[in-house]
PDB file with one MODEL, atoms N, CA, C and O in Angstrom:
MODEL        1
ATOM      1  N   UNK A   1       5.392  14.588  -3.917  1.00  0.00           N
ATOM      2  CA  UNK A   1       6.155  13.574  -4.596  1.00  0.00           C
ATOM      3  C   UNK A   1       6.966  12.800  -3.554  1.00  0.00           C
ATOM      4  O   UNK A   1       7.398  13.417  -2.581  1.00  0.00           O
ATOM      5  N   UNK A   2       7.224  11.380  -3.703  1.00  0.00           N
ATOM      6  CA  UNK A   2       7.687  10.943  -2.754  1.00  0.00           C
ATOM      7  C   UNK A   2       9.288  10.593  -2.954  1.00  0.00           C
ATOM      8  O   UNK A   2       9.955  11.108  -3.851  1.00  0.00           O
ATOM      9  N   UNK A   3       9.770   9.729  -2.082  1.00  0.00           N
ATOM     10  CA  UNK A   3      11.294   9.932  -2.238  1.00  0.00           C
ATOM     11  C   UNK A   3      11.894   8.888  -3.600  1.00  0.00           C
ATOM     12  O   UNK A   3      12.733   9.018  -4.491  1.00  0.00           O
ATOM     13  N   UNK A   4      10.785   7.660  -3.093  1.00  0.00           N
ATOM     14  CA  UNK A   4      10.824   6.755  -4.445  1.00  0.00           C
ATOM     15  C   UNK A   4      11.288   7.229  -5.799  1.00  0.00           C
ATOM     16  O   UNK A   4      12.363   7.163  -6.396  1.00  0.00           O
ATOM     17  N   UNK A   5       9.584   7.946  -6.190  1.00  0.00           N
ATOM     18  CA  UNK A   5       9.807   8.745  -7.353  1.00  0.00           C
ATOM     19  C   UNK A   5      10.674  10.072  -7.963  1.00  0.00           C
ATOM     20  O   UNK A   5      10.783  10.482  -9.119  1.00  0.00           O
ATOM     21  N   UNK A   6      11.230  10.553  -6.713  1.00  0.00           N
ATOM     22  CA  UNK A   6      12.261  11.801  -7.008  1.00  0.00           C
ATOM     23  C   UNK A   6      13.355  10.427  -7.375  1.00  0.00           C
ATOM     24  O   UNK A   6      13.580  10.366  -8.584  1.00  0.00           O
ATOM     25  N   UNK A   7      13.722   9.860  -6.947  1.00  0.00           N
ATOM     26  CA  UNK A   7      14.783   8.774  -7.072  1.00  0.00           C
ATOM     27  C   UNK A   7      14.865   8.180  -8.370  1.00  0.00           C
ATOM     28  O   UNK A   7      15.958   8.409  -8.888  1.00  0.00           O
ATOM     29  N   UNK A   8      14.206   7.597  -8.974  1.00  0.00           N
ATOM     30  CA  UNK A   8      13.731   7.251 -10.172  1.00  0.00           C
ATOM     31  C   UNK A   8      13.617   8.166 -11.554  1.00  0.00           C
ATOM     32  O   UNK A   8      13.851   7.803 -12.707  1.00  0.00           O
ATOM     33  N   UNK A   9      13.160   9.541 -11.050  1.00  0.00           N
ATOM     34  CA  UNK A   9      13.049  10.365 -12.056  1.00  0.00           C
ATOM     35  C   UNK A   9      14.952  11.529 -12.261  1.00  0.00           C
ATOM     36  O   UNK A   9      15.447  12.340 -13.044  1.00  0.00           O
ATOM     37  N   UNK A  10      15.246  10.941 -11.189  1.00  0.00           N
ATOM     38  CA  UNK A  10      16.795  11.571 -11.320  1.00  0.00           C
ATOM     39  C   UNK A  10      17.076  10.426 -12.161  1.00  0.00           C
ATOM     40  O   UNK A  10      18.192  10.277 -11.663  1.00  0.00           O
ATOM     41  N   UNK A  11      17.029   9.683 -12.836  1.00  0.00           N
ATOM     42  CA  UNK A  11      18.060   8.524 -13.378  1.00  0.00           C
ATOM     43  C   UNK A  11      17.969   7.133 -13.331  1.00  0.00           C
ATOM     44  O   UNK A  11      18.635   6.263 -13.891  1.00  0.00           O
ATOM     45  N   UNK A  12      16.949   7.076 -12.500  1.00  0.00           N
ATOM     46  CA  UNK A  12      17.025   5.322 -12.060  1.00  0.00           C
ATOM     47  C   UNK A  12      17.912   4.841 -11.266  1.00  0.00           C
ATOM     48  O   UNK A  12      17.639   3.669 -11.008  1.00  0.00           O
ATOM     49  N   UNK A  13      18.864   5.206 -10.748  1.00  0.00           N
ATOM     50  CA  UNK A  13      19.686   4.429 -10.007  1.00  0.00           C
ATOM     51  C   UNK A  13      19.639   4.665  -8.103  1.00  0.00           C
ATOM     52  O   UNK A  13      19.328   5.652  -7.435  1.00  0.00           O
ATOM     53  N   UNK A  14      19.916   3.823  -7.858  1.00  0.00           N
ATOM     54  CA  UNK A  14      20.071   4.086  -6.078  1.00  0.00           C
ATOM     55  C   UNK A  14      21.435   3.605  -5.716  1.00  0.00           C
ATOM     56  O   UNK A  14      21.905   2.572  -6.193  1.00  0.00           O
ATOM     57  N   UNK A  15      21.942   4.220  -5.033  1.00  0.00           N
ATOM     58  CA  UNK A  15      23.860   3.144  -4.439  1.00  0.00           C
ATOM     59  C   UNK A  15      23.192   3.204  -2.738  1.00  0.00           C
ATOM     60  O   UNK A  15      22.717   3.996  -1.924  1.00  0.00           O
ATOM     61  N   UNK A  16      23.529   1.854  -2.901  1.00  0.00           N
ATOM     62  CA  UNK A  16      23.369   1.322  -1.815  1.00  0.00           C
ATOM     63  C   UNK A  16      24.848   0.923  -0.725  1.00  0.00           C
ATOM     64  O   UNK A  16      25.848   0.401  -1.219  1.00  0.00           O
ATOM     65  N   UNK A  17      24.792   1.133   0.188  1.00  0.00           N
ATOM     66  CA  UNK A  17      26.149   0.338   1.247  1.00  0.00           C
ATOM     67  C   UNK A  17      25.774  -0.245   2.378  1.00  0.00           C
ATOM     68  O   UNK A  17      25.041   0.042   3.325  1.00  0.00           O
ATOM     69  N   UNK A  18      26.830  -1.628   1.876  1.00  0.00           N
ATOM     70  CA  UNK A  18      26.626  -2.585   2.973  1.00  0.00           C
ATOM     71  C   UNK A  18      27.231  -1.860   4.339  1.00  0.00           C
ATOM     72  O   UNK A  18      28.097  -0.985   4.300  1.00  0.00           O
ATOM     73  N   UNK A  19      26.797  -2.229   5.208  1.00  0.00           N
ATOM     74  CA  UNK A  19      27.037  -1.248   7.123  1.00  0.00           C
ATOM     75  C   UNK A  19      27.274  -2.017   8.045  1.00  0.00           C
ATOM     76  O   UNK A  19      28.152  -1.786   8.877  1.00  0.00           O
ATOM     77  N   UNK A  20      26.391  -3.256   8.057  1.00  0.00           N
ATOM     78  CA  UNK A  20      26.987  -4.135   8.887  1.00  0.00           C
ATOM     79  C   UNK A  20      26.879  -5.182   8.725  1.00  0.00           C
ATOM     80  O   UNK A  20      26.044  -5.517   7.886  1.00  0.00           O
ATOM     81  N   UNK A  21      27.614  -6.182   9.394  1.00  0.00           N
ATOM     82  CA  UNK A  21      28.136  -7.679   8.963  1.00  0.00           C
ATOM     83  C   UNK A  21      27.001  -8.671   8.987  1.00  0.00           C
ATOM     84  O   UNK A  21      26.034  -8.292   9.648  1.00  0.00           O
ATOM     85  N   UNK A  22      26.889  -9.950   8.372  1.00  0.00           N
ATOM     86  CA  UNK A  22      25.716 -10.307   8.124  1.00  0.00           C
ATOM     87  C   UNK A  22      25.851 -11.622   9.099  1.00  0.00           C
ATOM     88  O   UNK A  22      24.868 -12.334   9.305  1.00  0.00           O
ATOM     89  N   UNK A  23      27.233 -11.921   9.733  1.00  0.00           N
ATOM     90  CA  UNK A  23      27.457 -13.131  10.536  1.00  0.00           C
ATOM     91  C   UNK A  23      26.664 -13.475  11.273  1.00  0.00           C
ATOM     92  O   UNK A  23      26.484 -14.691  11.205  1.00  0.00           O
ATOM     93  N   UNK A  24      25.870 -12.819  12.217  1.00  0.00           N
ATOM     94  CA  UNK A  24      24.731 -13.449  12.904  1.00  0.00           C
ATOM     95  C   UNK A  24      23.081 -13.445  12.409  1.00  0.00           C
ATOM     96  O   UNK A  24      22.044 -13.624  13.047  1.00  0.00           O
ATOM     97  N   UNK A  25      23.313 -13.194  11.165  1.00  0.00           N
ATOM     98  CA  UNK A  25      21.847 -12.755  10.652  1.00  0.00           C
ATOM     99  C   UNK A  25      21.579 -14.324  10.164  1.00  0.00           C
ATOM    100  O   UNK A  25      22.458 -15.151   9.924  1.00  0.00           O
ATOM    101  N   UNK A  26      20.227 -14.509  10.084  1.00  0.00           N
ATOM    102  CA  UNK A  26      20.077 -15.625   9.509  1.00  0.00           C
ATOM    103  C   UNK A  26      20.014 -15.811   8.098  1.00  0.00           C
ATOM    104  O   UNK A  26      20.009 -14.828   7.358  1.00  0.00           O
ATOM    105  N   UNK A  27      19.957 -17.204   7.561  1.00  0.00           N
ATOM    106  CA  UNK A  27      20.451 -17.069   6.457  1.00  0.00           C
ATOM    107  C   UNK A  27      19.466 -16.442   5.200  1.00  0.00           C
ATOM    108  O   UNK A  27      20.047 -15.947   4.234  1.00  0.00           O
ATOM    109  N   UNK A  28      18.415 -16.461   5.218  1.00  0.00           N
ATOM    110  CA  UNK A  28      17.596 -15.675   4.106  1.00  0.00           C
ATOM    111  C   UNK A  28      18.083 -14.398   4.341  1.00  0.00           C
ATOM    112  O   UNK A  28      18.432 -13.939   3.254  1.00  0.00           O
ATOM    113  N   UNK A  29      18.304 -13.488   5.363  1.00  0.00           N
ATOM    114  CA  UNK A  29      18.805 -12.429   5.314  1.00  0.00           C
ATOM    115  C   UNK A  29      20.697 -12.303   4.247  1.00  0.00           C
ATOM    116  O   UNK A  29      21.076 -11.409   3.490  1.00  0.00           O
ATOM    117  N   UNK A  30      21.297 -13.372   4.604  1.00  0.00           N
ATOM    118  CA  UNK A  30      22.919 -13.297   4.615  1.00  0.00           C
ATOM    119  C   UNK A  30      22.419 -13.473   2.902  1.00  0.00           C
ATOM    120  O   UNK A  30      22.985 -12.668   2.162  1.00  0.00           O
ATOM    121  N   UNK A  31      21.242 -14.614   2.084  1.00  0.00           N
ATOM    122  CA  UNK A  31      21.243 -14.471   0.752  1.00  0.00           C
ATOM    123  C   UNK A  31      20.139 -13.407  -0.102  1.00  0.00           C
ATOM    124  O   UNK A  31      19.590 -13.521  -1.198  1.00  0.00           O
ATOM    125  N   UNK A  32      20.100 -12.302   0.984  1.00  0.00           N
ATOM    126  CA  UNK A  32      19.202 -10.679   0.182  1.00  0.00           C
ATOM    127  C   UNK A  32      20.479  -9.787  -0.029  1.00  0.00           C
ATOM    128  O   UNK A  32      20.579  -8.890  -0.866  1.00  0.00           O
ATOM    129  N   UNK A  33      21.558 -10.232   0.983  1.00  0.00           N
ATOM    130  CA  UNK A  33      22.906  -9.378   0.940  1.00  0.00           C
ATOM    131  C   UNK A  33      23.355  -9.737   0.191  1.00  0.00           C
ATOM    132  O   UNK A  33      23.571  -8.877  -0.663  1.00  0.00           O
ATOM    133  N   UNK A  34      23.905 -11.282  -0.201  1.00  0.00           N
ATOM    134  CA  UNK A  34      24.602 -11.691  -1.408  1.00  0.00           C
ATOM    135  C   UNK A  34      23.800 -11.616  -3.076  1.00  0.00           C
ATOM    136  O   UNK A  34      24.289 -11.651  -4.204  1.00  0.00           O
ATOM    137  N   UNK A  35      22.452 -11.506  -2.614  1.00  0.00           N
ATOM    138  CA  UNK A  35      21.892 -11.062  -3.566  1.00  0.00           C
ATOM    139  C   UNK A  35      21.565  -9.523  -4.412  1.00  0.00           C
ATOM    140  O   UNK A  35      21.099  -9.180  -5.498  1.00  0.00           O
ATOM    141  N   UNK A  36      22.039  -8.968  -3.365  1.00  0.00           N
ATOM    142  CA  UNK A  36      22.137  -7.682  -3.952  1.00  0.00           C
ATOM    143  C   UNK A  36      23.259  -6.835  -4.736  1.00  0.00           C
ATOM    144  O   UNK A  36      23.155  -5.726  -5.260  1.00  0.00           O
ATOM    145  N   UNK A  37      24.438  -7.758  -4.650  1.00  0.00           N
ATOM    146  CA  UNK A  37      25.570  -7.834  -5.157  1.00  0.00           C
ATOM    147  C   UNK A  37      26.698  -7.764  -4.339  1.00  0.00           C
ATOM    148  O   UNK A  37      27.810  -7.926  -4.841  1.00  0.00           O
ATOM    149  N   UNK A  38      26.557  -7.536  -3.095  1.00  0.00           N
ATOM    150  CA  UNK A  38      27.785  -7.361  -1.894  1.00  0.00           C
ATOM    151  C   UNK A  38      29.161  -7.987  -1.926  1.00  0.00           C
ATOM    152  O   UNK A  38      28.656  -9.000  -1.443  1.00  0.00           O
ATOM    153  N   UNK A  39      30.308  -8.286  -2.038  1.00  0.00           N
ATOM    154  CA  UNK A  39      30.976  -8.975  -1.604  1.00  0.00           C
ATOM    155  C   UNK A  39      31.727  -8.756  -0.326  1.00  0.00           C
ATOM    156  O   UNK A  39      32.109  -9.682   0.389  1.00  0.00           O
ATOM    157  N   UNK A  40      31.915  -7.508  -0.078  1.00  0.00           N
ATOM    158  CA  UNK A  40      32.771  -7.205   0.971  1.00  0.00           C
ATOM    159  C   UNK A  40      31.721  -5.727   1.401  1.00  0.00           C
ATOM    160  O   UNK A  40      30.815  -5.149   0.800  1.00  0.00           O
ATOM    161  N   UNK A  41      32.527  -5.472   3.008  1.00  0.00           N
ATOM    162  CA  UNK A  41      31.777  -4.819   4.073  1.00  0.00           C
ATOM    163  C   UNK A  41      31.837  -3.211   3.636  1.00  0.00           C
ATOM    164  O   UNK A  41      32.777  -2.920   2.897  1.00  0.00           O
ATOM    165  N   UNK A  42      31.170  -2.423   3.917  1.00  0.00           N
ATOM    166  CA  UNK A  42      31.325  -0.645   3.745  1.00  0.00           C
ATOM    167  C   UNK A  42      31.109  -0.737   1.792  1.00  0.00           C
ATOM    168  O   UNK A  42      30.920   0.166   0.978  1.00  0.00           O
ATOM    169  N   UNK A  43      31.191  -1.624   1.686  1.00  0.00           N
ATOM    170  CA  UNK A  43      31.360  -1.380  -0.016  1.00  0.00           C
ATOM    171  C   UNK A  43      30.393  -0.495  -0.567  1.00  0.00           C
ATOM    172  O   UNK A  43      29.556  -0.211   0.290  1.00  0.00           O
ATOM    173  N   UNK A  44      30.159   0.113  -1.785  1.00  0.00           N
ATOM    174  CA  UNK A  44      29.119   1.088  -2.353  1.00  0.00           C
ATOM    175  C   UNK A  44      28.862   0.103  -3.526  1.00  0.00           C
ATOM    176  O   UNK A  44      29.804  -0.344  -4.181  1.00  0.00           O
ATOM    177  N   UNK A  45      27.627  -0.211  -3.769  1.00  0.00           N
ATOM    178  CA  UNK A  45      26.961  -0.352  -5.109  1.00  0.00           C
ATOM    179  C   UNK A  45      26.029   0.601  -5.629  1.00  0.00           C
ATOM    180  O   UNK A  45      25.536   1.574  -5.059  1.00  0.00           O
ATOM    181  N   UNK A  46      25.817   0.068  -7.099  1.00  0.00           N
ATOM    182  CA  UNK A  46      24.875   1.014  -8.107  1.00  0.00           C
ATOM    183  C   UNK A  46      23.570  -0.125  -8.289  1.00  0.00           C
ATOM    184  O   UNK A  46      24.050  -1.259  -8.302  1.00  0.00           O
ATOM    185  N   UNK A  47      22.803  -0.135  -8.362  1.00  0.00           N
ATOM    186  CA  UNK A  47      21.276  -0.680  -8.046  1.00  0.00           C
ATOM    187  C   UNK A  47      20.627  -0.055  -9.154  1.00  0.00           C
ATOM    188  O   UNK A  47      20.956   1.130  -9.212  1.00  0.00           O
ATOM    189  N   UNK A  48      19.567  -0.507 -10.359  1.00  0.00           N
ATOM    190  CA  UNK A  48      17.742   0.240 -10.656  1.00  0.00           C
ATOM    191  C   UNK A  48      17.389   0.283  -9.330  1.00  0.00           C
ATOM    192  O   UNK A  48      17.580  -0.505  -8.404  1.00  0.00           O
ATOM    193  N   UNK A  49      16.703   1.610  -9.424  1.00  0.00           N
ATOM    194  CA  UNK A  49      15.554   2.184  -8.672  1.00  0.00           C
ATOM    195  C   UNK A  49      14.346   1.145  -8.733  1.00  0.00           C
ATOM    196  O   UNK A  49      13.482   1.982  -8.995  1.00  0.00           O
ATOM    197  N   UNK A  50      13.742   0.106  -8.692  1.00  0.00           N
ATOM    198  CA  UNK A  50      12.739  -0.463  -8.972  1.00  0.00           C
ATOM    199  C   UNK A  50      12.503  -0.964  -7.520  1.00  0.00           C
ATOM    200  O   UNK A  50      13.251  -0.985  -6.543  1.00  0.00           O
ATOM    201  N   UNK A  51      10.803  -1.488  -7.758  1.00  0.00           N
ATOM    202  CA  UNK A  51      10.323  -2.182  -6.639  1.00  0.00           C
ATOM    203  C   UNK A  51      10.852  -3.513  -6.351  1.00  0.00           C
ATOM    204  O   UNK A  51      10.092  -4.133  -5.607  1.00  0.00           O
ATOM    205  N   UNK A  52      11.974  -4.208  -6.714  1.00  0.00           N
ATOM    206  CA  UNK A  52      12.692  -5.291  -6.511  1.00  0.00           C
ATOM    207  C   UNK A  52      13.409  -5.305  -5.511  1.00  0.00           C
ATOM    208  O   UNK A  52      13.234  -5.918  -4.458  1.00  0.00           O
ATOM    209  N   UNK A  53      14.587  -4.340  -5.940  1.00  0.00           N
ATOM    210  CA  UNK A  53      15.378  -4.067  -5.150  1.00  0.00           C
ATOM    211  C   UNK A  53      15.395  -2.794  -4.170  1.00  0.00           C
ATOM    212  O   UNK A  53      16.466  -2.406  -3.703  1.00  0.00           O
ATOM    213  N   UNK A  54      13.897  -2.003  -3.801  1.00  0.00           N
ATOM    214  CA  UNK A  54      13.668  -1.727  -2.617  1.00  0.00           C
ATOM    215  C   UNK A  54      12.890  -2.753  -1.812  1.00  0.00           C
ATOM    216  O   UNK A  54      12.948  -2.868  -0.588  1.00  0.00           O
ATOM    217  N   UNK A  55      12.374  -3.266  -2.394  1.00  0.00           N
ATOM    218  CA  UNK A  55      11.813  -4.793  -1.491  1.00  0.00           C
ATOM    219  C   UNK A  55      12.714  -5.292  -0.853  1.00  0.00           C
ATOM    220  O   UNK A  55      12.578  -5.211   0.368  1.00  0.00           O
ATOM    221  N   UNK A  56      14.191  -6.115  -1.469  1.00  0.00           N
ATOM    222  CA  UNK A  56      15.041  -6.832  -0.970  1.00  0.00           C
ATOM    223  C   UNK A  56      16.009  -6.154   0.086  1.00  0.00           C
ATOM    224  O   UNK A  56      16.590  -6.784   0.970  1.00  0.00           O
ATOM    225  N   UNK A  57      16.152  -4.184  -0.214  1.00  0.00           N
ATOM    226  CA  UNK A  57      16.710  -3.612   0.797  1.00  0.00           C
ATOM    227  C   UNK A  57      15.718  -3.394   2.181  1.00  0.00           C
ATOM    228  O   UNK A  57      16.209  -3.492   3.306  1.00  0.00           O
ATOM    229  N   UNK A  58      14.249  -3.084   1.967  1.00  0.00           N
ATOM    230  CA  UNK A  58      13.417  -3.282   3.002  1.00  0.00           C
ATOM    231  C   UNK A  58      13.460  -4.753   3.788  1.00  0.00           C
ATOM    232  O   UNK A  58      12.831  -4.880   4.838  1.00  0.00           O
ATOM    233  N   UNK A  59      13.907  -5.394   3.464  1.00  0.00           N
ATOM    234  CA  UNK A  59      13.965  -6.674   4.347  1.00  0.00           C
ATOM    235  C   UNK A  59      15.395  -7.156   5.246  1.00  0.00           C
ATOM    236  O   UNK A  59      15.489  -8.129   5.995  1.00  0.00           O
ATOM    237  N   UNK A  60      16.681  -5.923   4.832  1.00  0.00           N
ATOM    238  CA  UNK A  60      17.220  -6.259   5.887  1.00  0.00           C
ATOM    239  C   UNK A  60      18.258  -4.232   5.629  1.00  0.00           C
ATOM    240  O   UNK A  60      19.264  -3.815   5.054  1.00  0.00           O
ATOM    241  N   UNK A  61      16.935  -3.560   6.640  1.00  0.00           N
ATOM    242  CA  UNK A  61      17.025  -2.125   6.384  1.00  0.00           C
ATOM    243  C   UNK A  61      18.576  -2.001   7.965  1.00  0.00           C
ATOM    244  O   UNK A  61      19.199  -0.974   8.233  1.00  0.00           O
ATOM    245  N   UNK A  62      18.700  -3.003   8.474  1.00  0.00           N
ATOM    246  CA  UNK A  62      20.159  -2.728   9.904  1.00  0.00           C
ATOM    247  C   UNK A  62      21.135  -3.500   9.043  1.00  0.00           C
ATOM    248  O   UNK A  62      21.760  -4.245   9.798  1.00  0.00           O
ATOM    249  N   UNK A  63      21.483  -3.627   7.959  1.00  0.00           N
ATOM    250  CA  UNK A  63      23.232  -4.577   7.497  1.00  0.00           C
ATOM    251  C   UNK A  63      22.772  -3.565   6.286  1.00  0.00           C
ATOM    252  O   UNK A  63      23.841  -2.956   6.329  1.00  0.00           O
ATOM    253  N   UNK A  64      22.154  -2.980   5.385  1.00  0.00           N
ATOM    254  CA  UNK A  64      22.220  -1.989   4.497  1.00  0.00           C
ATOM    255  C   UNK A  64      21.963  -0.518   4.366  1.00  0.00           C
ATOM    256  O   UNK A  64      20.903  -0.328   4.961  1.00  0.00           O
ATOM    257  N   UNK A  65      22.406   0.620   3.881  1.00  0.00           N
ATOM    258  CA  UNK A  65      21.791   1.753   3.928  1.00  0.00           C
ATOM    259  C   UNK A  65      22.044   2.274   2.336  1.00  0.00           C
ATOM    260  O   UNK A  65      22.885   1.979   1.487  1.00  0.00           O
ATOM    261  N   UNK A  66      20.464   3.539   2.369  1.00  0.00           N
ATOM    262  CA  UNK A  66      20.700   4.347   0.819  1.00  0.00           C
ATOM    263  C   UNK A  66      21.542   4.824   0.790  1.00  0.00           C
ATOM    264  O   UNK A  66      21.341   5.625   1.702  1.00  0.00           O
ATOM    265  N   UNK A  67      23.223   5.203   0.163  1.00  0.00           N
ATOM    266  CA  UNK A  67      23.607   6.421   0.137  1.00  0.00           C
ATOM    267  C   UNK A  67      23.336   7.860  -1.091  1.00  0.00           C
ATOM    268  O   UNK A  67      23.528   7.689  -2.295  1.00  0.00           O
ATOM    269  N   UNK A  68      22.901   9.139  -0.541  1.00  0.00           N
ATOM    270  CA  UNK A  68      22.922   9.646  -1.340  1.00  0.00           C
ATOM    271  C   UNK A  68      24.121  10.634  -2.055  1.00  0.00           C
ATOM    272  O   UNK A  68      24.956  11.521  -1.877  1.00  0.00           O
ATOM    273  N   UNK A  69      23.403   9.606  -3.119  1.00  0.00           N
ATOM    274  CA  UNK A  69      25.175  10.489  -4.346  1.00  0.00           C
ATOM    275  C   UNK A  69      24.489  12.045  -5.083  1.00  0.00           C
ATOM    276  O   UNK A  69      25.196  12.753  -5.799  1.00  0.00           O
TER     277      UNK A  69
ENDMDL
END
C-alpha cells in the first residue's frame, strides 16, 4: 500500500507547511503557494488528500512540506 492511499484511507486529509519563502521563486510557483491557501510563513494547513492538491504540492516540493499529524 502506498503512502497516498494510507493517507486517504486515515480520513482524507493531509496538513501541509509552508518552509520557505516564496520571494525569489517565480511567479507560477509564488501562485501554487497562494493557491494552496498560505498566507503567512511556517503556517500549518488542512488540505483533501486528492490528486489536486498533491499535484500542486509536487510542483513546488523546496517552499512546502507534508506534516505528519
Amino acid at each position: 500500500m502506498t503512502a497516498a492511499k494510507k493517507t486517504a484511507a486515515a480520513g482524507g486529509k493531509i496538513h501541509l507547511k509552508w518552509v520557505r519563502s516564496s520571494i525569489c521563486a517565480p511567479v507560477k510557483q509564488k501562485r501554487v503557494v497562494k493557491g494552496l491557501g498560505f498566507t503567512r510563513l511556517n503556517q500549518v494547513i488542512e488540505r483533501p488528500d486528492n490528486a489536486a492538491i498533491r499535484g500542486m504540492v509536487a510542483k513546488v516540493p523546496h517552499l512546502v512540506e507534508i506534516v505528519q499529524q
